[in-house]
N, C-alpha and C positions, 0 to 999 in steps of 0.2 A: 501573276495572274493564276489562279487556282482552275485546276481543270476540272472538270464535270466528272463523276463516275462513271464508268464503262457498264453497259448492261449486255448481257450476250442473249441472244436469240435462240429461240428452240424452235423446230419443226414439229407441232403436232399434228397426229396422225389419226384421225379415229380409227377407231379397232375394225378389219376388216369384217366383211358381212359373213356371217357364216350361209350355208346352202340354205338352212332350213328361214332363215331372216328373208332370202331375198325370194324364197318359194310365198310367204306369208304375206310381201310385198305387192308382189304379182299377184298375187291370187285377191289382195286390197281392192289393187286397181281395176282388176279384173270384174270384179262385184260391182266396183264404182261406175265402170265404161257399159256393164250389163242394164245395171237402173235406167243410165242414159238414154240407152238406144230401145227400152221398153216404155219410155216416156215418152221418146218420139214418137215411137209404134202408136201407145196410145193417142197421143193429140191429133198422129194422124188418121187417125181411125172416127176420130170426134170429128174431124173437119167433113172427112167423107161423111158422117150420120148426118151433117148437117145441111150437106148438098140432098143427100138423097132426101131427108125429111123435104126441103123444097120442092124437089120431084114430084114427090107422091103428093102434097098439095096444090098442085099447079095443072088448074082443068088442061094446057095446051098439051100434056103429055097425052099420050092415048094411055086407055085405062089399062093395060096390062103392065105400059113402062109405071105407071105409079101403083102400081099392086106388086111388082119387082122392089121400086124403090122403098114403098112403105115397110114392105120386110128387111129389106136391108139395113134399113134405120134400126127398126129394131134386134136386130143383131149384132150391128152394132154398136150399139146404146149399150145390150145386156156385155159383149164382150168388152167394149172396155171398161164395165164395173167388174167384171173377173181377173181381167186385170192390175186393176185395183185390191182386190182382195187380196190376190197371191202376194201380191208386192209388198202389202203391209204383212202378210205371216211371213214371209221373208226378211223383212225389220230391213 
């Protein structure tokens, strides 16, 4: 009976990281985890424009809480499109 060739195994290793790779790394994800929690920020800021826009149309409020709420809509309405802005010249 003929035996099989022998194949011998190697351990490879990828090339350690150098300092400046795992700085570039970090700094990746760090970009990445920034967009994130600036996308929260905004949706959260849309959910509120959207309450308070109710506010401010809703005779039961007394007219000062919806002359509060009406400008808070508009506020932000306009900050989360600046939001928007930076984030795209940021890419």
């Amino acid at each position: 009976m003929a035996q099989s060739p022998k194949t011998s195994l190697q351990i490879v290793r990828p090339a350690p990281e150098t300092v400046t790779d795992r700085i570039k790394a970090l700094q990746s994800q760090m970009t990445g985890l920034a967009a994130q929690q600036s996308a929260e920020l905004r949706a959260a800021m849309l959910e509120a424009q959207r309450i308070a826009a109710d506010v401010a149309n809703c005779p039961a409020h007394p007219p000062g809480v919806r002359d509060l709420a009406r400008r808070l809509s508009d506020d932000l309405a306009n900050t989360a499109q600046t939001i928007d802005a930076i984030m795209a010249r940021a890419g």
